[in-house]
N, C-alpha and C positions, 0 to 999 in steps of 0.2 A: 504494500500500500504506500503510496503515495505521500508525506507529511501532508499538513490541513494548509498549514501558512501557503506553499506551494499552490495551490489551487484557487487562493485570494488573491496571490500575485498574479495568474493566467485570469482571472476576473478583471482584477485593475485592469491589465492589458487590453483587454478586449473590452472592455467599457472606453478605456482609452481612445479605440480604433473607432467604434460605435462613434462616439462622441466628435471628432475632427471627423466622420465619413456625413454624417448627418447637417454639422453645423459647414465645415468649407466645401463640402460635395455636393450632396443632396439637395439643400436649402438654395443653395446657387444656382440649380437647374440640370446638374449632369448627373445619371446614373451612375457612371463610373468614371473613374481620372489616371492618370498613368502613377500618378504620387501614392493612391490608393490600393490601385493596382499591385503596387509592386509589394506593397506593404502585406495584400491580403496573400499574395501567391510566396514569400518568401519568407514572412515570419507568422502571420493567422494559421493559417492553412496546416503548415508540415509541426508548427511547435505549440500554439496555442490550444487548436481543436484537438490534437492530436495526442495530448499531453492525460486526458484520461484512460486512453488505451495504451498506454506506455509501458504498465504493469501486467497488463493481461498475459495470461500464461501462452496463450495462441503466438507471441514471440518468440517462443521458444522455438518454435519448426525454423525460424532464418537463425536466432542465434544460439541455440544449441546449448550445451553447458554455459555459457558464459551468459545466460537469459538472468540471474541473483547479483551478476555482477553490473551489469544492464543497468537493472530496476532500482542499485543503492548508489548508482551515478546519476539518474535522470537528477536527483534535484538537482544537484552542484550545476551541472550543463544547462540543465534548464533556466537556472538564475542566471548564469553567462547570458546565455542569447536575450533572455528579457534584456540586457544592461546593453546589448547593442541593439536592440530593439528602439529604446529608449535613446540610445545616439544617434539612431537612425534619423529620430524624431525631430533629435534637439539640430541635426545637421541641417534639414528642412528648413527648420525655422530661423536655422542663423543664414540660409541665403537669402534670405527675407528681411535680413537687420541692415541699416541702413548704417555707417560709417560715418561717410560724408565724402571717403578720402580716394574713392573711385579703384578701391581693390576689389569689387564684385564685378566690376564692368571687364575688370582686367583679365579677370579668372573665366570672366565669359564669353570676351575675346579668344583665349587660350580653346577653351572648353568647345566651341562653336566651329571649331575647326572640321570636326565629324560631321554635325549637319550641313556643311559648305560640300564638301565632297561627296555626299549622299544626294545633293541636289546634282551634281556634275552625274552622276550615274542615272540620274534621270531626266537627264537634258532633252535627250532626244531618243522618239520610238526605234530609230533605225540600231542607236548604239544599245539598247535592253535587248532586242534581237539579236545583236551581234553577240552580247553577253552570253543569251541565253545557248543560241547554238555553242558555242565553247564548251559551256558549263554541261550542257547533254550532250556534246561528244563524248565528253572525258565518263562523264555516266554511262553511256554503252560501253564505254574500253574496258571500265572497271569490272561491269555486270557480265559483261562477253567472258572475261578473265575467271570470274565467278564459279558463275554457268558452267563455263567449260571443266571446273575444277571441283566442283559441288553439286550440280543440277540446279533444277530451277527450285527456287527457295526465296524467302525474306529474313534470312538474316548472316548477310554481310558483317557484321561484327564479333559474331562467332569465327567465322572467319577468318580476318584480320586477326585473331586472337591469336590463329592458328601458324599464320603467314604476318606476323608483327612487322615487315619491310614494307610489306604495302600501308601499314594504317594511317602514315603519313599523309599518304595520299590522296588516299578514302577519306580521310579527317576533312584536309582541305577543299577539296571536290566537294563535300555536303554540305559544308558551312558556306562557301562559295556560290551556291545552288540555293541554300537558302535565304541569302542576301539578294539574290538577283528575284529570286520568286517575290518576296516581299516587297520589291521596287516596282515589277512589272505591276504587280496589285495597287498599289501608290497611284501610281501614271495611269492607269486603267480607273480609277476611281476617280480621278479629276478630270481625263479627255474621252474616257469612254469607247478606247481602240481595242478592238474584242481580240485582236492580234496575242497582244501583250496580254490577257486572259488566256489564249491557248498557251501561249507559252509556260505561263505559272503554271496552268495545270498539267502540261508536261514534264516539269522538273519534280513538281509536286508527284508524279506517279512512280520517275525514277529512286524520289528520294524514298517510295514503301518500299520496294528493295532493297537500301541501305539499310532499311530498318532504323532511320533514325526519326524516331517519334517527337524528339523534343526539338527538333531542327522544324518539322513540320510544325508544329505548333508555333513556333516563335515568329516561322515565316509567316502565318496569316496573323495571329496576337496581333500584333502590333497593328496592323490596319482596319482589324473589327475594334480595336477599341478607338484609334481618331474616327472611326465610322459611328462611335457611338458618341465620341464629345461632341462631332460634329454635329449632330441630330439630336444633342443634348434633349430638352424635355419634352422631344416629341417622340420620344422613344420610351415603352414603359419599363421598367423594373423588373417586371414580371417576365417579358422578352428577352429581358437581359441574361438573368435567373435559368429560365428556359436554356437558352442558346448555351449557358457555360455549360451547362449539364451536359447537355447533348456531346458539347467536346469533350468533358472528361471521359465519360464514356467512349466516346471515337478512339480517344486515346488509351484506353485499358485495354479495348477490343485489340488494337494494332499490336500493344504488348503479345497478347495471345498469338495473334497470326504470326507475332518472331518467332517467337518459340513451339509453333507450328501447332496451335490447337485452331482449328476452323471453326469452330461448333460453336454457334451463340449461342444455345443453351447451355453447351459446359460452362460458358463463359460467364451467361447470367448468374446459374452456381454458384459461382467462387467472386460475386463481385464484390460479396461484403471483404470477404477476406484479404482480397487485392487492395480493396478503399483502407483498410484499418490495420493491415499487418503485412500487406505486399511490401515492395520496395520502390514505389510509388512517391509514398507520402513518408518516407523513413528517416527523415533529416532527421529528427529529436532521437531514435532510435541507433543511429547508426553513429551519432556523435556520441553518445553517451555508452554503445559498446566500443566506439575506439577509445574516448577516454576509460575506462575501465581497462585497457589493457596496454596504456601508455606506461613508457617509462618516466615520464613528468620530464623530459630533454628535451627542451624547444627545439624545433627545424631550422627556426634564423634566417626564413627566406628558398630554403632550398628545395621546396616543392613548387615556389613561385618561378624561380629559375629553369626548374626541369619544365614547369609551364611554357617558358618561353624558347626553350629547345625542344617544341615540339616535333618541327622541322625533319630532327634526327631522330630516326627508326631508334628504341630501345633497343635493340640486338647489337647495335654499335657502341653503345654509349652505358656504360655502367651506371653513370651517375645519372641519367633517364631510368635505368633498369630499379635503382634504387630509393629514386625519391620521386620520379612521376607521383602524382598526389595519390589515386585510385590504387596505385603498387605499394605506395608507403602506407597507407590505412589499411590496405588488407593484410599488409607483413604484420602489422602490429595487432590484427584478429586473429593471425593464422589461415588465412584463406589462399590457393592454391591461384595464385597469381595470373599464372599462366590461361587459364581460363574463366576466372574471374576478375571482373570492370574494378574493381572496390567498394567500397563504403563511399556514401555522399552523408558525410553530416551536417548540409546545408550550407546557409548564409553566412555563419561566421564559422564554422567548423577550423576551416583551415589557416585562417588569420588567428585562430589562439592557439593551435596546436603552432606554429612557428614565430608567434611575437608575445603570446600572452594575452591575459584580459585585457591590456593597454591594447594591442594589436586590434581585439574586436571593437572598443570605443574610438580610436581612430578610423578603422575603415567604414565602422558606422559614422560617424560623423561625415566621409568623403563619401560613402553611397546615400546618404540623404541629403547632401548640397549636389551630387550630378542628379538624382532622380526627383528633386524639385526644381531643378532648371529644367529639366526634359520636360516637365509638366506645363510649367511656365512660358517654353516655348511651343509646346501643341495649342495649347488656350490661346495664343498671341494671334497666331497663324491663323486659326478662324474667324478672329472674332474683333483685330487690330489691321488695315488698312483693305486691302485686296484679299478675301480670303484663299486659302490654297488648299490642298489637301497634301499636295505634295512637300510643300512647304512644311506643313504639322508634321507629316510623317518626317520628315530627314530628321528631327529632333526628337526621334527615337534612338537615333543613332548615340546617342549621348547614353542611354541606358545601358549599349554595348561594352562602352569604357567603364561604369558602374557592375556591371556583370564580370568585367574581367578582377577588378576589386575584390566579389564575392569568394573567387574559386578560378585557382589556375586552367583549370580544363579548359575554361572558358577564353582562355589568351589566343588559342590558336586563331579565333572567329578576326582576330585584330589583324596577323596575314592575313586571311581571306578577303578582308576589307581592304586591307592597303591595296593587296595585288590586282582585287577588282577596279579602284580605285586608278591604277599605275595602268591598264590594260584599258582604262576610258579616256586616259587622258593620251596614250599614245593611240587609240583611234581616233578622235577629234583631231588631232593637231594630222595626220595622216588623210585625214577624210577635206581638212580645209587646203592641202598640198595638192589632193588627185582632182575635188570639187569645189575650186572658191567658190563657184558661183553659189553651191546652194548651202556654204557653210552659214 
């Protein structure tokens, strides 16, 4: 069981959330906000709600004997993530404090760089086409490779597990894929070229084959929710409500089809068990069985590093093979590496295990000053001179550098971006060489 105080403090919380979602959200006219958003999907969702079923014995089927050692670390980790939770907060509301002395304009200068380049990627229909062919070649070569070497199947990450030289490549290719899907959806939402519609759903079919479920999701997120600021309170709650459901579900089913179950009915079966004890929603779960079988020896950074040598295949590189973030949490359970992803213990999991609680109150504090200026600029975009759709969307981009904050894994998506990024800008400056006339 769980202590009592523990259960007051997941109250506070969620009253907390309650309370700014109703008075700056609700009241204002928008069902939902990206500031809300990120809040409900990265600390509500995996630690708050989830925080009564932490104890239940049904955890034992993922964590095995170490389920007593589990259940007398949730509090300790629990009170962690509340406190960046709470700097989450306090970070929000310090980009919002006024100085005088012009250092928020400067950091948003700095900051705004992302959205400037995401608008260049969607300058024009012909260059998202161009993107897109690329991005679905290298999808066939990979799937061909596959195919050829597995049959036909969805799950490519088994795979890769198998053959760890290619997951480089596979990594970039998906995240790649899913920054271009998410643009063409953009540019399609503001000029209405159904072109740039086949194409997302293109990438989008290639990416069930990769089996990467949370790539697909990220790439439509983000433009059902400026689809939903934009249409602020002519859209109901109740729709909204609806619509999420429906996706998490999409996304449980898709889990299934990786791991090759077809059957909605088996699937319907086991949906409490996926919702409340899969590995799904397992952030509070999976942090609090790696801290239980920590040695208390900060990382210092070294998971954030191997983050950014993602580049280099772990079969080369020891110190990939060793401290990849997903390699080093499972080393520290005992999980059989080679074929298991690792542990996700969430939002700040991996900023304490390598800096400390300091670590988690500093990066909360810098993921809630980028994800209220992300907010800040979707809200502008619609609703401040000429409205765009395109415009709101680029300053999602700013959530991506926020995301990389969260959890190393998430660094490689920052290639995928530059190289899209570096691959638009040498078609432009190429396209105004062969066609001044019609650049």
């Amino acid at each position: 069981m769980m202590p009592r105080m523990l259960y007051v403090l997941d109250l506070v919380a969620l009253v907390t959330f309650a309370v700014s979602y109703y008075r700056t959200c609700y009241r204002k006219g928008y069902r939902i906000d990206f500031w809300h958003a990120q809040l409900l999907i990265f600390c509500v969702v995996p630690y708050m709600l989830m925080l009564p079923f932490a104890s239940n014995p049904l955890n034992a089927l993922i964590t095995g004997n170490d389920f007593y050692g589990v259940v007398a670390s949730t509090p300790v980790v629990f009170a962690m993530t509340m406190a960046g939770f709470f700097a989450l907060l306090l970070g929000g509301n310090l980009w919002r404090f006024h100085l005088g002395v012009g250092l928020r304009k400067t950091v948003a200068r700095l900051v705004d760089v992302a959205p400037r380049c995401s608008m260049v990627l969607m300058s024009t229909r012909e260059l998202l086409l161009f993107l897109t062919v690329v991005c679905l070649s290298m999808q066939l070569l990979i799937l061909a490779l596959y195919f050829k070497a597995e049959g036909f199947g969805f799950n490519l990450r088994a795979y890769t597990f198998e053959h760890p030289g290619v997951r480089p490549a596979v990594q970039i290719v998906a995240l790649a894929s899913m920054i271009v899907v998410a643009h063409c959806l953009a540019r399609y939402m503001e000029t209405k070229e159904k072109v740039l519609l086949a194409s997302a759903c293109l990438l989008l079919a290639g990416l069930l084959f990769f089996g990467q479920r949370g790539n697909i999701v990220y790439a439509c997120l983000n433009v059902a929710l400026c689809y939903i600021i934009q249409r602020r309170n002519t859209i109901s709650l109740s729709r909204v409500l609806i619509g999420s459901s429906c996706a998490i579900l999409l996304v449980f089913y898709l889990g299934s089809v990786r791991d090759g179950e077809y059957s909605p009915v088996a699937f319907v079966t086991s949906l409490l068990v996926l919702l409340f004890f899969g590995n799904n929603f397992s952030d509070l779960r999976d942090f609090a069985w790696t801290y239980s079988r920590w040695d208390q020896h900060l990382w210092l950074g070294k998971s954030y590093l191997a983050g950014l040598l993602a580049f280099v295949p772990r079969g080369i590189s020891d110190f990939r093979e060793s401290w990849t973030f997903g390699v080093a949490t499972g080393k520290v359970v005992g999980l059989d590496t080679e074929t298991h992803p690792g542990l996700k213990p969430g939002q700040f999991g991996e900023c304490y295990f390598n800096f400390g609680l300091l670590g988690i109150i500093l990066f909360g504090l810098a993921m809630g000053m980028l994800a209220r200026r992300a907010d800040d600029g979707v809200k502008s975009s619609f609703w401040e001179g000429g409205p765009s759709f395109m415009r709101a969307f680029s300053y999602t981009s700013v959530l991506m550098l926020a995301n990389c904050l969260n959890t190393s894994l998430t660094l490689p998506s920052l290639y995928a971006f530059c190289g899209l990024f570096l691959l638009a800008w040498l078609y432009l400056k190429v396209r105004v060489l062969v066609f001044p006339a019609r650049a």
